[in-house]
ZAMARNU-869283 format. One record per residue: residue in one letter; x, y, z of N, C-alpha, C in turn. Coordinates in pm, whole numbers, padded with zeros to 5 digits, always signed. Example, Ala and Ser with C-alpha at 12.3 -4.5 7.8 and 13.67 -1.06 7.14 Angstrom:
a+01319-00569+00780+01230-00450+00780+01320-00330+00780;s+01285-00225+00708+01367-00106+00714+01290+00003+00787;
END
This chain:
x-03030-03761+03919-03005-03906+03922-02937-03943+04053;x-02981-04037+04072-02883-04120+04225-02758-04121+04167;x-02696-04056+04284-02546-04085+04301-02476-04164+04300;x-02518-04304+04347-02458-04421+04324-02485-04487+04241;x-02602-04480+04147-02633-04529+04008-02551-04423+03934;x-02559-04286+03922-02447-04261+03846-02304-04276+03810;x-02265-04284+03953-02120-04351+03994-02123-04480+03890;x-02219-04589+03928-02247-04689+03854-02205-04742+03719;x-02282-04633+03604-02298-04562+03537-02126-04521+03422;x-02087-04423+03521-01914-04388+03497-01876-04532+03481;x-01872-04592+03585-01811-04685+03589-01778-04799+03471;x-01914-04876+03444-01949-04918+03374-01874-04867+03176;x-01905-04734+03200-01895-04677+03047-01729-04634+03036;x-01668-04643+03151-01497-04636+03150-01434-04775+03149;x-01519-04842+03124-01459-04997+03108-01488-05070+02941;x-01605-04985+02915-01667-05041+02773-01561-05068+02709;x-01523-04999+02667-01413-05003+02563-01246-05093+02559;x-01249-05128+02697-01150-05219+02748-01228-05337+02728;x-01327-05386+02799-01345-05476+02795-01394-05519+02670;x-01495-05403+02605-01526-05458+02448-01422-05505+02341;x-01310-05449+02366-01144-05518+02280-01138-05649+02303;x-01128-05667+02444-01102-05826+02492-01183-05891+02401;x-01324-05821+02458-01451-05961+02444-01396-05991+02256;x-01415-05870+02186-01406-05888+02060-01250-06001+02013;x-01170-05937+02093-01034-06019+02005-01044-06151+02052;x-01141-06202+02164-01168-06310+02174-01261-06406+02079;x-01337-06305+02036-01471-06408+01936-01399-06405+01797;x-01353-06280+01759-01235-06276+01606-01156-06415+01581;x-01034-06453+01730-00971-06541+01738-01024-06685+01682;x-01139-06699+01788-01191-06828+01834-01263-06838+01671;x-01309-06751+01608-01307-06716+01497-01264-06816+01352;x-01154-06712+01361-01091-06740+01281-01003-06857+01264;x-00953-06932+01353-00904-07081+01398-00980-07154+01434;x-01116-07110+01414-01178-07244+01433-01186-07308+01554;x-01112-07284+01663-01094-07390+01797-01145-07499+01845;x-01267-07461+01825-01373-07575+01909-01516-07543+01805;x-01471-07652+01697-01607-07647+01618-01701-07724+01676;x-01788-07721+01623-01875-07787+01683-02043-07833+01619;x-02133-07839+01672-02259-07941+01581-02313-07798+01461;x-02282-07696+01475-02326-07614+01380-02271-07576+01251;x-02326-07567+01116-02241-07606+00981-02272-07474+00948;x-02386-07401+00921-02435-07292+00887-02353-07150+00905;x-02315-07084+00826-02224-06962+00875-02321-06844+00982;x-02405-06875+00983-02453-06732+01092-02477-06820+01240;x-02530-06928+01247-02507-07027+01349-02394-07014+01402;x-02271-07026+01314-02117-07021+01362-02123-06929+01426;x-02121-06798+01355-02120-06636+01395-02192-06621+01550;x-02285-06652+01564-02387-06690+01653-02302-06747+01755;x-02250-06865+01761-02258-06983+01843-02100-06886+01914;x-02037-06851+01799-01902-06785+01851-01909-06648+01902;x-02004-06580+01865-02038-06453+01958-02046-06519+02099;x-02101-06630+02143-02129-06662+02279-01991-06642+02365;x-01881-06684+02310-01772-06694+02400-01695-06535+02439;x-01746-06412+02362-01706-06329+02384-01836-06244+02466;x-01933-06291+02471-02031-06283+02525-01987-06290+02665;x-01908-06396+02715-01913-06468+02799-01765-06399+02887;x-01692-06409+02816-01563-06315+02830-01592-06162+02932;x-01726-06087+02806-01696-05918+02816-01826-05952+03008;x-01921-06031+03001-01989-06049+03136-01909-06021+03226;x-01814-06188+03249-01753-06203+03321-01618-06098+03374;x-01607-06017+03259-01486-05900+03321-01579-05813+03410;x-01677-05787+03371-01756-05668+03425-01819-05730+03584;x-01828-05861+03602-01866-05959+03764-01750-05960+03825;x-01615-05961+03778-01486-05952+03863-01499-05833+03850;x-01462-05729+03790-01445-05569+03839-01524-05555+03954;x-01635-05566+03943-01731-05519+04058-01694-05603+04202;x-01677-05725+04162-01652-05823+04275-01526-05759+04371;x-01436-05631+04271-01285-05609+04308-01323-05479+04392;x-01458-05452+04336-01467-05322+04416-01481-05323+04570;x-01499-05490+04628-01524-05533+04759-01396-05497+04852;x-01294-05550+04770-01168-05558+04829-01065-05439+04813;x-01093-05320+04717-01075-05217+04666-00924-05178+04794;x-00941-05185+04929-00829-05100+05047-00730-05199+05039;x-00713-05289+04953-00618-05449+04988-00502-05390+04847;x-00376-05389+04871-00268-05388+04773-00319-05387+04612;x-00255-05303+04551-00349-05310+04408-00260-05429+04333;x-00159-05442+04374-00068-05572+04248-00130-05732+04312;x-00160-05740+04426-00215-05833+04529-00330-05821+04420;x-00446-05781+04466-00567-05766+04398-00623-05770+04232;x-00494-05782+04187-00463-05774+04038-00465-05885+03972;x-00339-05964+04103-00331-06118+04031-00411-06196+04100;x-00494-06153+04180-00668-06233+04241-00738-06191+04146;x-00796-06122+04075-00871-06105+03993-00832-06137+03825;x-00739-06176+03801-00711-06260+03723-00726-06370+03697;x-00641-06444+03839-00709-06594+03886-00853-06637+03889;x-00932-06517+03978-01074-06563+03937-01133-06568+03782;x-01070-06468+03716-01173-06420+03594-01095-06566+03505;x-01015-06612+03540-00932-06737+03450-00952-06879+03500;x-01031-06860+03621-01126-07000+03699-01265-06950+03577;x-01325-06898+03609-01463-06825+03613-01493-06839+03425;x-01351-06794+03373-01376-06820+03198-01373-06937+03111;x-01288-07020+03221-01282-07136+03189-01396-07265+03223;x-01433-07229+03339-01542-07321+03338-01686-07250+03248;x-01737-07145+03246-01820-07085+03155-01813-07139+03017;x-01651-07176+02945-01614-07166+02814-01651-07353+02781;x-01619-07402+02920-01656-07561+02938-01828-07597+02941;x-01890-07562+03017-02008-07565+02984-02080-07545+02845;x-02034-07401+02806-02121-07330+02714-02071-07461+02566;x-01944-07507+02571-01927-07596+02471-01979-07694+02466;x-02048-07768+02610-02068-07912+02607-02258-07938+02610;x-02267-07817+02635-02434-07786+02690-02483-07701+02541;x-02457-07617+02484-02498-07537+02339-02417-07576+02221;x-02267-07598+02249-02187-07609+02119-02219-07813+02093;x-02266-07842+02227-02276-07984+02208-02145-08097+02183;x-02027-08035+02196-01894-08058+02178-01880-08140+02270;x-01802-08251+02235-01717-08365+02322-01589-08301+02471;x-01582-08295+02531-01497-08208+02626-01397-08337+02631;x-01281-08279+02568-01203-08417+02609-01045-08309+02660;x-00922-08411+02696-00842-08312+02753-00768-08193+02655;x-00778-08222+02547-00715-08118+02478-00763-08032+02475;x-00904-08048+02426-00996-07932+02469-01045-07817+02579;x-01017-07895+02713-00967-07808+02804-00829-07731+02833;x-00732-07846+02804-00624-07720+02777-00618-07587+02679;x-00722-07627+02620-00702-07532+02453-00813-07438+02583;x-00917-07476+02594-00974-07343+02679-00879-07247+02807;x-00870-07348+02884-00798-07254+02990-00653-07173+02906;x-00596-07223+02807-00501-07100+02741-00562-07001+02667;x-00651-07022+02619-00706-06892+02533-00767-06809+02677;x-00839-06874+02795-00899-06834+02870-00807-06727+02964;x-00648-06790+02913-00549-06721+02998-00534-06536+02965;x-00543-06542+02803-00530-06420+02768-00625-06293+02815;x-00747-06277+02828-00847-06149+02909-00734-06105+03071;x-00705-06193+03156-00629-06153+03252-00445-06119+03253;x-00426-06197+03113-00286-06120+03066-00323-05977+03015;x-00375-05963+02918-00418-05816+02876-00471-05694+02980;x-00523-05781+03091-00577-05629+03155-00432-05606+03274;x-00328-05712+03302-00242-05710+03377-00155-05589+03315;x-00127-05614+03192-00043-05563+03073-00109-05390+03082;x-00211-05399+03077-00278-05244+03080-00289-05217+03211;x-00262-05245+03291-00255-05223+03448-00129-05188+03446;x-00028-05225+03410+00116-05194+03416+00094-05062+03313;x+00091-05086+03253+00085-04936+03082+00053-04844+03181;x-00055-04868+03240-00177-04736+03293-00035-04696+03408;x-00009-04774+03533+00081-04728+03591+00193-04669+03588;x+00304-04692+03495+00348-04644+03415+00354-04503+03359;x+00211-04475+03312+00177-04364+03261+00178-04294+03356;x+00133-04315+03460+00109-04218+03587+00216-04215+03681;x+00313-04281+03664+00450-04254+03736+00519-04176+03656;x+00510-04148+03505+00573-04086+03425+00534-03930+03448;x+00392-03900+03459+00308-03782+03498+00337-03733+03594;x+00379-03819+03685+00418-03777+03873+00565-03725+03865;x+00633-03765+03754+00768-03725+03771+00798-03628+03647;x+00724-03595+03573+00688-03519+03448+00658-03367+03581;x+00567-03382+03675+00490-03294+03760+00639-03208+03837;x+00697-03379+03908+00828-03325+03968+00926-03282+03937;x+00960-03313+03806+01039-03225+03727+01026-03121+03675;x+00908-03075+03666+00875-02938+03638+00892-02838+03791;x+00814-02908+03818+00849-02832+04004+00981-02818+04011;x+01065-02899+04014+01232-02911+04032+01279-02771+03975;x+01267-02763+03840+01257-02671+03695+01218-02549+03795;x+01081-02511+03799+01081-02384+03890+01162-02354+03953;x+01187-02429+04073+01255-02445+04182+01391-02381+04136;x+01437-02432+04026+01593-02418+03983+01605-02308+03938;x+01474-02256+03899+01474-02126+03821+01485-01990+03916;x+01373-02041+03998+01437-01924+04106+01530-01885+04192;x+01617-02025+04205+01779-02005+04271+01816-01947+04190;x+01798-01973+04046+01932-01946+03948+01899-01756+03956;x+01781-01712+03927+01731-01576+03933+01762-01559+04008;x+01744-01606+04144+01839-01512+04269+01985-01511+04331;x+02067-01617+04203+02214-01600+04196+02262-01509+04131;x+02182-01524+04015+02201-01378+03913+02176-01263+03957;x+02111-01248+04049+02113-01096+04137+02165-01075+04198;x+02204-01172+04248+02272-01190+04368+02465-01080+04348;x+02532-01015+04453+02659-00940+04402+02745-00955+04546;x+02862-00959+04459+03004-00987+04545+03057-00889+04562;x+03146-00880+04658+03284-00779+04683+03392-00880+04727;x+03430-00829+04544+03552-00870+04616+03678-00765+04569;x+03721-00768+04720+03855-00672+04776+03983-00746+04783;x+04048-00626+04769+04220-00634+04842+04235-00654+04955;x+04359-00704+04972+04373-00757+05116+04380-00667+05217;x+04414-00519+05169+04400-00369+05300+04257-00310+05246;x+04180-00382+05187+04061-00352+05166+04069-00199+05100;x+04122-00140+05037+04208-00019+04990+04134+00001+04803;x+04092-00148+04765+04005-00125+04670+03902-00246+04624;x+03812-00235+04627+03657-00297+04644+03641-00275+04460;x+03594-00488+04428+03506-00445+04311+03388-00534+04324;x+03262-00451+04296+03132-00545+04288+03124-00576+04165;x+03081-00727+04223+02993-00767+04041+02899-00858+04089;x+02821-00900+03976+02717-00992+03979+02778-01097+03973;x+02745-01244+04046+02838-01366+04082+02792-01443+03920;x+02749-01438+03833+02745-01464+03704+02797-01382+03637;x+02849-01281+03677+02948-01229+03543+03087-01234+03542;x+03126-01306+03684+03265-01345+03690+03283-01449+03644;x+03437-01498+03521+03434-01560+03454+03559-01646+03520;x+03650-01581+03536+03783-01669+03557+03844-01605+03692;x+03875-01642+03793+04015-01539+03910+04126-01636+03883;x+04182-01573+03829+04374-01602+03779+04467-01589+03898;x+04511-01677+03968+04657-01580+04052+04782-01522+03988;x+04838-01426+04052+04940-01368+03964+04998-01316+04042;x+05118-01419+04122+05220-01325+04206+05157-01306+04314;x+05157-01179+04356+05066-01150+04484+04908-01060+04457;x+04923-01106+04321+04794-01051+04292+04700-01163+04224;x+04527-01122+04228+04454-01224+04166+04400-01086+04027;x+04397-01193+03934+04334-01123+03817+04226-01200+03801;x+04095-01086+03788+03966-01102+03795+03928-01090+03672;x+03873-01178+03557+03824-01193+03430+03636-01171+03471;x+03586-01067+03381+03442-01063+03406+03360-01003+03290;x+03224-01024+03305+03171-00933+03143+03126-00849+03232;x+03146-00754+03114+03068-00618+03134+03026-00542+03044;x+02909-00519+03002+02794-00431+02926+02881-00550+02744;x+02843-00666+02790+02886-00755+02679+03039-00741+02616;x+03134-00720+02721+03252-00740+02671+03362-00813+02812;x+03395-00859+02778+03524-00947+02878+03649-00834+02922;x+03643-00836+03065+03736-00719+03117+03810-00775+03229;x+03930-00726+03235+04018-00784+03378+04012-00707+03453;x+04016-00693+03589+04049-00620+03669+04189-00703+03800;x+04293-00630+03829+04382-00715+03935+04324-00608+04067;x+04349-00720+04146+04334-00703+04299+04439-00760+04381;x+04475-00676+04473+04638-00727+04542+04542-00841+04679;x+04577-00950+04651+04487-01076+04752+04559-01151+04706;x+04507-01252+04766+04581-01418+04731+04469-01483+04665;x+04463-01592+04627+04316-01693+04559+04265-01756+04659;x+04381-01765+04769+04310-01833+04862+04146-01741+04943;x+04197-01646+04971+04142-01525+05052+03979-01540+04957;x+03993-01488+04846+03901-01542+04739+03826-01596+04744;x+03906-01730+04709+03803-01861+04713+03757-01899+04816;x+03782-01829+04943+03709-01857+05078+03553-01759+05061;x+03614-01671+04965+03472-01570+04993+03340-01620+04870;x+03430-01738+04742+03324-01727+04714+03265-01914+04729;x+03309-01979+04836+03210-02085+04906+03096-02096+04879;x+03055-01980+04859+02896-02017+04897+02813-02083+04760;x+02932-02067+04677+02855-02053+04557+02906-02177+04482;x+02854-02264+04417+02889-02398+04383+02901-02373+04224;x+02889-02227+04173+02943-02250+03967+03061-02238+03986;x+03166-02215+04111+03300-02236+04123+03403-02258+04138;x+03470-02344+04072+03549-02452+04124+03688-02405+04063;x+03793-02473+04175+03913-02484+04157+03946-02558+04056;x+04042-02548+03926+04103-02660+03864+04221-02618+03854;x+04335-02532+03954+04432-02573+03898+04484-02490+04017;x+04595-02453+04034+04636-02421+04181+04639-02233+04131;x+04643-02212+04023+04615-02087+04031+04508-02038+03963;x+04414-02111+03922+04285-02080+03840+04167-02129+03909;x+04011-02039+03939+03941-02099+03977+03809-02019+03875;x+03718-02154+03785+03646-02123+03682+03489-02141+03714;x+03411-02011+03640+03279-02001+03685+03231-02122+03522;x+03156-02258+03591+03104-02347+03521+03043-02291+03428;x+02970-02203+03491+02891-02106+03344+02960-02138+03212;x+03083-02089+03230+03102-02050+03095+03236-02119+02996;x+03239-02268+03063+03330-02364+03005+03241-02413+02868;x+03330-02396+02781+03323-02420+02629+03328-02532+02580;x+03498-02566+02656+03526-02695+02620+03646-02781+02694;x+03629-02924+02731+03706-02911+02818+03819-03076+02793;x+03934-03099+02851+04001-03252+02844+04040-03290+02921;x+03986-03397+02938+04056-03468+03084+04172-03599+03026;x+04248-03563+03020+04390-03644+02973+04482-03661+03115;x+04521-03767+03131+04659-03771+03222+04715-03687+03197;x+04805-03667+03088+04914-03560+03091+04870-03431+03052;x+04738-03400+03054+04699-03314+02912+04592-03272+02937;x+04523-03221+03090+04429-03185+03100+04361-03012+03091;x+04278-02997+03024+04264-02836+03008+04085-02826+03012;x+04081-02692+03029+03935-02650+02938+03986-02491+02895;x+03835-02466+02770+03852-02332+02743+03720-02236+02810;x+03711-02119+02793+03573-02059+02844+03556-01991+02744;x+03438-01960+02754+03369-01833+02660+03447-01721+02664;x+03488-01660+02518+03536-01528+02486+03682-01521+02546;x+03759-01623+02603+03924-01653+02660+03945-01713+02563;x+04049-01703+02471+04109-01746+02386+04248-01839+02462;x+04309-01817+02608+04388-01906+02613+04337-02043+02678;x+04415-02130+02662+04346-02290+02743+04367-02288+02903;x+04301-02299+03011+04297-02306+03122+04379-02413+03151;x+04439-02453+03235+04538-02546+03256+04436-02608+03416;x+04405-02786+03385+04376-02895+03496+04474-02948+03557;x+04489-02938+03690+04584-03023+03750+04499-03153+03738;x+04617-03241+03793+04566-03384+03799+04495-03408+03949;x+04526-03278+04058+04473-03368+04181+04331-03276+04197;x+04278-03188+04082+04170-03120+04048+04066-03259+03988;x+04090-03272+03881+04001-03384+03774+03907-03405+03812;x+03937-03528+03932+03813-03578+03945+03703-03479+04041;x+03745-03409+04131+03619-03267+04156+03596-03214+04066;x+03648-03157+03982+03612-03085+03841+03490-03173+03755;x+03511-03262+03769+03451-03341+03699+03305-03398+03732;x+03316-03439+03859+03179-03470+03936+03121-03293+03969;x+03216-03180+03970+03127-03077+03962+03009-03056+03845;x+03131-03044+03696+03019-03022+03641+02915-03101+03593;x+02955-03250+03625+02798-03345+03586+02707-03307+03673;x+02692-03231+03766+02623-03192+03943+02603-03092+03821;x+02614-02997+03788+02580-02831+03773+02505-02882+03620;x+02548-02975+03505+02468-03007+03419+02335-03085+03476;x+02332-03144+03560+02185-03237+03589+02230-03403+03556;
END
């Protein structure tokens, strides 16, 4: 088959069903209210005479679509409410004729207002599904990007979790590695930091003679860990539960039974951290 008759073709048969709704909820309407009776008494005459206006409706969508395919490279919301305008010139005078020439009807002004508003609805409905449809496909585009994101996050996070530290004493005299997810808490203590971490599924301390400062310079790089208190700095991982009170600020972590103590000039970093590390 020709290519452009098939194109044709698609075309045509991806609209049926849009436009066949219109045409129909138009002849149902005009229908069922009666609108614009007219010289015919007979019920299949009626049926008849009122099929014409949806007749006239499902044409005319299918002469603007095509007409739109001219202008197709021009803004699609531009082109949207031009083809509205026409199909709501174009239905209305069609709906004027066909009443005064077949329905034999008096055209007086009410009667045209009563057309051009019913005439209004075919270009509200396809506006309305022009928005739906868009919609849908901005939802898909960011449904797409969020999954990408999702990967994306997945393989930092896999290569944090592999990722391993040393951290040493200050005469470098004793070295402990771990995986930067299994460190849970560094405590200061005096002139020592106590290192909270799991290991083979159990929570273990180890002290190291350093400062927190020395520490927390080494572990920068890594954003699950934040300072909240001048001698505590906590891996986000594994906060349980947490309060931000003026006088009364704390959190707990996984498998620590005591409450971590928040300073007040911590809070608000603490805070914009972990809405950042939740999403």
């Amino acid at each position: 088959m020709n290519y452009p008759i098939q194109r044709l073709i698609i075309d045509i048969r991806d609209k049926l069903l849009l436009y066949g709704s219109i045409s129909m909820g138009i002849f149902l309407f005009i229908l069922f209210f009666q609108l614009f009776p007219g010289r015919f008494t007979d019920l299949n005459s009626i049926l008849v005479f009122n099929t014409g206006f949806g007749a006239i409706v499902f044409l005319l969508l299918y002469v603007v679509h095509f007409m739109s395919k001219i202008f197709r490279n021009h803004d699609t919301e531009t082109l949207s409410y031009l083809n509205g305008f026409v199909l709501l010139i174009l239905n209305s005078v069609a709906f004027t004729f066909y009443l005064r020439y077949v329905g034999r009807a008096d055209i007086t002004f009410s009667t045209v207002v009563k057309v051009v508003i019913l005439c209004l609805s075919p270009p509200v409905t396809l506006e309305i599904y022009r928005i739906i449809r868009q919609l849908k496909e901005e939802n898909n585009l960011l449904a797409k990007e969020n999954l990408s994101l999702h990967h994306r996050l997945n393989d930092v996070t896999g290569h944090i979790r592999a990722e391993m530290i040393e951290l040493h004493s200050a005469d470098a005299s004793e070295v402990l590695r771990l995986s930067i997810t299994d460190i849970v808490l560094l405590k200061s203590a005096d002139n020592y930091v106590e290192i909270f971490f799991r290991s083979n599924d159990a929570l273990k301390k180890k002290l190291i003679r350093n400062t927190l400062k020395n520490i927390e310079d080494l572990l920068v790089p890594y954003p699950l860990f934040v300072r909240c208190h001048r001698t505590c700095i906590i891996n986000m991982e594994y906060v349980e539960r947490y309060q931000f009170k003026i006088n009364d600020s704390y959190l707990t972590l996984k498998d620590l039974p005591e409450r971590i103590p928040v300073s007040r000039q911590y809070v608000v970093s603490l805070r914009e951290a972990m809405e950042a590390h939740k999403g």
